[in-house]
N, C-alpha and C positions, 0 to 999 in steps of 0.2 A: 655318883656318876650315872647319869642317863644312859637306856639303853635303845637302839635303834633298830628295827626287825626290817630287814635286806629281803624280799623272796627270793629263790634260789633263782638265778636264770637259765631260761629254757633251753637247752642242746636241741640244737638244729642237725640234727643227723645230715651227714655227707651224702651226695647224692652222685649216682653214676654217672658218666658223660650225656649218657642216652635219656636217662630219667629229667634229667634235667630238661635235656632238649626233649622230651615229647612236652613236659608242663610248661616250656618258653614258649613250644607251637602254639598249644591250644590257647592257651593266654592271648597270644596275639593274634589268635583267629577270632577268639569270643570277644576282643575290644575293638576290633574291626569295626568299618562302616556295615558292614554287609552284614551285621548280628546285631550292632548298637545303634547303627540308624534310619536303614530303610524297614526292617521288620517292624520299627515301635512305631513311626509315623505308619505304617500303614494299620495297624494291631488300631491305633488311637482312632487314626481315621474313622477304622469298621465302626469299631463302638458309636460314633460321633452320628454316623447315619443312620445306626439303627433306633441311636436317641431323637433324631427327627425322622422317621418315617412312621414313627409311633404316634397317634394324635392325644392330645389330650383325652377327648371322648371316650377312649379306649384303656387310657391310664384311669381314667374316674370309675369307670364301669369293673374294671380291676377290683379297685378298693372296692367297690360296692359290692362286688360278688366274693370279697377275701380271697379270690384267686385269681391270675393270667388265664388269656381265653388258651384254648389247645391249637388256634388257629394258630396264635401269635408263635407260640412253642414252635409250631412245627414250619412259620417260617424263617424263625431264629436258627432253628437247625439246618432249614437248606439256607440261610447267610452264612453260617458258617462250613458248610459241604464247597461254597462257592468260592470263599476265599482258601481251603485249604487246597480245592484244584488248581487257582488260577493263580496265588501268591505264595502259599508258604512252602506248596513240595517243589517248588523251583530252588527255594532258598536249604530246602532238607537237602536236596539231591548234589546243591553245592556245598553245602555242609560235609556230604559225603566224599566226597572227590576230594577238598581238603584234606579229610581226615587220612585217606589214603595215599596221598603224596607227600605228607609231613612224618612220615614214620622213617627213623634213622634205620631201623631193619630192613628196609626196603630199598636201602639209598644205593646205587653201583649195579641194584639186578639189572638186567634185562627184561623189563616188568612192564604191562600198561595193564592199567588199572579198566577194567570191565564195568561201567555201569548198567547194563542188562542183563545183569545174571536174572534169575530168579529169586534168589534171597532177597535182593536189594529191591527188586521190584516190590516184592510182598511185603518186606519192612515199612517202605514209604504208604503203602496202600492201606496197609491195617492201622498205623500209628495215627494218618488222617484218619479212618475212621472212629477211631478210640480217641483222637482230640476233636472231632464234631460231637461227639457223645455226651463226652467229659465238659463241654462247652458250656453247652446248651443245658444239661444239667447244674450246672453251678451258677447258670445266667437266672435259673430257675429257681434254685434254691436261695438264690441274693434277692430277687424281688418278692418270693415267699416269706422271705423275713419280714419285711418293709409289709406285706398286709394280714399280720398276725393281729388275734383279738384284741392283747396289750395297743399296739399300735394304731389301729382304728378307733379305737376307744379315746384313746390319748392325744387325735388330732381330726382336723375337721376332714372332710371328702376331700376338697379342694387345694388342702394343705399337700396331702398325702399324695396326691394326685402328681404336687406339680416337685414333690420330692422325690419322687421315685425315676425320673426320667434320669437327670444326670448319672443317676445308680446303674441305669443299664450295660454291662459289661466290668462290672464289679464281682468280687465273690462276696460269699454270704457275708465273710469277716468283715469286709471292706465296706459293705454298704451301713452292718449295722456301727460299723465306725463313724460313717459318714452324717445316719441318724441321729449318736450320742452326740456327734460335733452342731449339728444344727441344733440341737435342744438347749445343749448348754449355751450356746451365743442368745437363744429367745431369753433364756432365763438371765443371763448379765443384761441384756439390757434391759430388760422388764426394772431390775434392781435399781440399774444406775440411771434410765432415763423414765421413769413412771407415767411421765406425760407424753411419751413417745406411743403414737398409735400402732393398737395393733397389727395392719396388717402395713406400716413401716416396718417394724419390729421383723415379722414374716420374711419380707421381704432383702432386708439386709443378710436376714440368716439361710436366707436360701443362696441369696448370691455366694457369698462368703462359703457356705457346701459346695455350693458349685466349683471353685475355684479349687477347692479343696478333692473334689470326684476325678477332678482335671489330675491333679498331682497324680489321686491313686492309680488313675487307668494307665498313666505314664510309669507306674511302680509295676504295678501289673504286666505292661509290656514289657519292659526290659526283663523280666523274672521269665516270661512265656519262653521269649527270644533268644534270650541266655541257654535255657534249660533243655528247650527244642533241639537249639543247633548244637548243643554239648551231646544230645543225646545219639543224635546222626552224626555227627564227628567222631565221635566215639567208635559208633557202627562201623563206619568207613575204615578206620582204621583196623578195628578185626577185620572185617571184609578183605580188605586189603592183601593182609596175611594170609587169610586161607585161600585166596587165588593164587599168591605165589607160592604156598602149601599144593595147591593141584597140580602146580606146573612145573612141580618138580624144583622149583628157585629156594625150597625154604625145608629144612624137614622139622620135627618136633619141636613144639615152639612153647613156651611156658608165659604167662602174663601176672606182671608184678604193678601192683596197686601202687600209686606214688600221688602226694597231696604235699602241697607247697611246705609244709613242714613249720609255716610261719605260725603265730599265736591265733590266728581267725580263722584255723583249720579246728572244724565240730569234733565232737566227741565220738561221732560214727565215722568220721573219716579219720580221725586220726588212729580209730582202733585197726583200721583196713591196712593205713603206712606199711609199704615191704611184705604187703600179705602174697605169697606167690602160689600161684593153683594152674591147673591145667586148662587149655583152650575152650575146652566145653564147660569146665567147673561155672558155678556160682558163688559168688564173692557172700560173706556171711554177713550182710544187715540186713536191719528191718527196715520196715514200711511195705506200701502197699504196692504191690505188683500191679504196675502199669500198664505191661504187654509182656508178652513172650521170651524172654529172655532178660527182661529190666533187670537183674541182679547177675546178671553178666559180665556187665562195663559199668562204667560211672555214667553218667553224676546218677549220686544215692539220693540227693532230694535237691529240692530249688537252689538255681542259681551255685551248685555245686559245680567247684573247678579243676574236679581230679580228673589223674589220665591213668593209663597202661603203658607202664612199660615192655613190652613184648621180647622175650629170650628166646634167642634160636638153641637148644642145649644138646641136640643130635643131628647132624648133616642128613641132607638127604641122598639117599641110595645114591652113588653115581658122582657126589658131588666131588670135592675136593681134590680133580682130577688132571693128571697132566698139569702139575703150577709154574711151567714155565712162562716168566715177567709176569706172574700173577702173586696172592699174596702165602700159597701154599710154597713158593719158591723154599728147596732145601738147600743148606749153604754150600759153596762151589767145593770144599772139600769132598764132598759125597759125590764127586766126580772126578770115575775114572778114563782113563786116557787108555785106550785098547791097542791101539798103532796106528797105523795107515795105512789106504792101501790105493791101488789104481782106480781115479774115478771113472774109469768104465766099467768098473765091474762092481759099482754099487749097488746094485738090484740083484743083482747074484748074491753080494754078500748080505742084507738087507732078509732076502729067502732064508739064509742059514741061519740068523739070529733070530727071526720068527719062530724056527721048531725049536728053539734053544729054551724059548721064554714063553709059547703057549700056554703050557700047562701051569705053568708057574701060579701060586697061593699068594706072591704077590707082586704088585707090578713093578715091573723092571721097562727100561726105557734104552734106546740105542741110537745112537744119533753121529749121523755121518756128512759131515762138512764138505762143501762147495774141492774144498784140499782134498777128498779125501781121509782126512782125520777122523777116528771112530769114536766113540767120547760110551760110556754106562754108566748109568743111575737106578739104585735100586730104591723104595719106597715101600709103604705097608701095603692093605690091600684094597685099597678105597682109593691111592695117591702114589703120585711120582713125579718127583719138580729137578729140577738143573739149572744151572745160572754160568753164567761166563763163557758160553759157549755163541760164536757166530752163526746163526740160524738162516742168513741170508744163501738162498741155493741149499741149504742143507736138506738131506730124507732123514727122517724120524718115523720111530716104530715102536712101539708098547703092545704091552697084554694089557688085558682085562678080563681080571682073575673070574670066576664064575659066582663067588661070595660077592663081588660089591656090586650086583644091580645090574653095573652097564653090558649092554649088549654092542652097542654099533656105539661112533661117537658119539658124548656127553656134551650137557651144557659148556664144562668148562675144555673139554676140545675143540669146543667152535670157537669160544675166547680167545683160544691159545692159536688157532688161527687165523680171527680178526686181531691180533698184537703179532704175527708173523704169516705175513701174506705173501711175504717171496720166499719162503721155502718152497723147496721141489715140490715135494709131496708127503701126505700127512699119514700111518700105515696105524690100523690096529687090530692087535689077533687073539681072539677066543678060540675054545675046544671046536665049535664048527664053522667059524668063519677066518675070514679078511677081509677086512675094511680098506680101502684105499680113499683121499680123496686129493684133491688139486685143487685151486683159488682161481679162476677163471677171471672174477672180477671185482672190485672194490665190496666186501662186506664190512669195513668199519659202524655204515650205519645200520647195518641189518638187525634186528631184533630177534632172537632162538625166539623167544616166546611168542611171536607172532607165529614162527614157523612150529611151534610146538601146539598152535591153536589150530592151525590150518592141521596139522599131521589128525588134530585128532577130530577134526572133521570129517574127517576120509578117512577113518577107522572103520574098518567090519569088523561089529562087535562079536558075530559068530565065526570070526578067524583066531583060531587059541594061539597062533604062531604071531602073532602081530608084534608087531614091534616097531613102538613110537619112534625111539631115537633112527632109528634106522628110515622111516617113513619120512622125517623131518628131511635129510638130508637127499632123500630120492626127490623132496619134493624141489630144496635149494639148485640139483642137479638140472630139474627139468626147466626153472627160470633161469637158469643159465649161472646160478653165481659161482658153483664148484662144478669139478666133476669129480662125480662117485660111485665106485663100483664095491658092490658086494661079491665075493668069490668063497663056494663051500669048499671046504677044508679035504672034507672028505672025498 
């Protein structure tokens, strides 16, 4: 009996809803036109003119002196300073913006993504400069190859001369691939056509690199273009987070390494799979630190196609607040039915339920229908939801306990009444305040986080009393969309 050796096959571990979707984004962002084919036509292009603006003259003189002049060097470096102002931090900065509108953590905020921070600026600024650097040096050390003693030795002036041009915007590896490939074609046909002259011979085998220089600059591009835009993609997506981390949208956020999980996931990435570390952490591979934070995010080397998936794993101060028709909604049994009473005297009663529940540790909610009808929900102390209740004409009133943050209305208070905008009026009470506010006019499409940008523009940062949420809503007051009165207790 014959025996037949089976490899075991590979468990593709199960992957979160989320994980998945950040690795389908990026996927289909990096096979985009906008990654796979205006970058490399233009990557090809560069290369292509600075292989004719170079004269022969200047390639012969090269080999004769074993080195590139420092003229040539140092206008290689301003071609490449040129094309990263005018071409590719266009293509970074969309890269960026991608990256931070494709995150499922972000999807439902009331979020717009800030491309003038200062991070973002100084990221695109330095990373050009550390790819004019990294360029120009590698464009250097591939033509340093090509006029090594071995090399000049081993081919005439004129040979070496008219080899080294298509080389231009290769790496070192590339070019001397390109050399080995020309030599062995002189050598076949020296064997198989002996009466073939030499500089036919030359000639075929230069063509034939050439075609071949062609492929690599085209390998080359797509690897640059790939790994650039993975790189700023990537960015964007933190980025992303920690402005909705500032604004209050997001609190403590954890990021988990996730790679396709398929069989042409490396050995470095696949040790990373499911590695979970904190927002500032650095992910544990090697290689060589590219810039400032390169061991951060992904990609860990070329043309790598991992992403982050980003966990929210603690609310932020404030949030999870008031979930009426929201998704903290608690089930209508945890609603009770108080009585009824005259709706004229809803603001009188409304009063008395406020000292009831000030002080309270955690929040409790009262809510008195267009009838009349009195309805209570009690919650923890971050939260308080109710459901099945008519909200149309209705006064609503909560605490907010002094543990969870909020001061004035919260994010998810403005929610609660951009999703019920004909209620009366909206009530909340801390140890020294009352909050009041009213819907004046359509806020369906208003954005808190605008109004939370504008609040904190108008911040005195030598005011110790300040207080954003409360600022946001003086400022909605004064455009006219609510009105909002603050009232000291005391």
């Amino acid at each position: 009996m014959a025996f037949r050796w089976i490899p075991a096959k590979k468990i593709k571990k199960k992957k979160s809803e989320n994980a998945q979707k950040v690795l389908d984004k990026l996927k289909e962002y990096l096979e985009s036109s906008k990654v796979t084919g205006e970058p490399i036509q233009i990557l090809c292009g560069f290369w292509k003119d600075q292989q004719t603006v170079i004269t022969y003259q200047e390639l012969r003189q090269a080999v004769i002196d074993g080195a590139i002049s420092k003229e040539t060097i140092r206008l290689w470096q301003q071609d490449y300073s040129i094309l990263v102002a005018n071409q590719l931090s266009p293509i970074w900065t969309n890269a960026f913006e991608a990256g931070a509108a494709k995150q499922p953590l972000l999807e439902g905020l009331n979020f717009k993504f800030d491309m003038q921070t200062p991070g973002i600026t100084k990221w695109i600024n330095e990373r050009g400069a550390e790819f004019v650097t990294a360029s120009t040096q590698e464009q250097k050390n591939a033509i340093a190859a090509l006029l090594t003693k071995k090399m000049r030795e081993s081919h005439t002036v004129d040979e070496l001369a008219r080899m080294i041009r298509p080389c231009i915007g290769l790496t070192e590896g590339q070019a001397k691939a390109n050399v080995r490939y020309y030599d062995s074609i002189v050598t076949n046909l020296r064997k198989e056509h002996p009466r073939m002259k030499p500089e036919s011979i030359r000639k075929k085998a230069r063509d034939a690199a050439a075609k071949y220089a062609e492929r690599q600059h085209r390998q080359r591009a797509m690897t640059i273009a790939q790994t650039e835009s993975a790189f700023a993609y990537n960015r964007g997506a933190d980025e992303g987070i920690r402005q909705a981390q500032s604004q209050n949208l997001l609190g403590i956020v954890k990021k988990r390494w996730s790679t396709s999980g398929d069989d042409a996931v490396c050995s470095i990435c696949s040790a990373l799979e499911g590695v979970e570390i904190e927002m500032d952490a650095d992910f544990d591979f090697k290689g060589k630190v590219l810039f400032e934070g390169h061991h951060m995010l992904p990609p860990a080397h070329p043309r790598c196609a991992c992403a982050v998936e980003y966990i929210e794993v603690e609310k932020p101060f404030g949030s999870s607040h008031l979930g009426a028709g929201s998704s903290y909604d608690v089930p209508e049994s945890n609603i009770q039915e108080l009585g009824e009473i005259n709706v004229e005297n809803t603001d009188s009663a409304i009063a008395y339920y406020n000292e009831q529940i000030r002080y309270d540790e955690k929040e409790k909610l009262i809510a008195i229908d267009r009838n009349g009808k009195v309805y209570y929900s009690e919650g923890d102390k971050d939260s308080v939801g109710f459901s099945g209740i008519t909200l149309s004409g209705a006064t609503v009133t909560h605490n907010h306990p002094s543990s969870n943050g909020i001061v004035s209305f919260g994010k998810d208070d403005f929610i609660f009444l951009q999703e019920n905008q004909d209620i009366r009026k909206l009530i909340a009470v801390n140890e020294l305040y009352t909050y009041t506010v009213q819907v004046l006019s359509d806020i369906s499409k208003v954005s808190y986080s605008d109004y939370y940008r504008k609040a904190l523009e108008e911040a005195d940062i030598f005011d110790m009393d300040f207080d954003i949420q409360h600022k946001v809503f003086e400022i909605l007051d004064r455009e006219g969309f609510v009105s909002y009165v603050r009232e000291n207790f005391n």
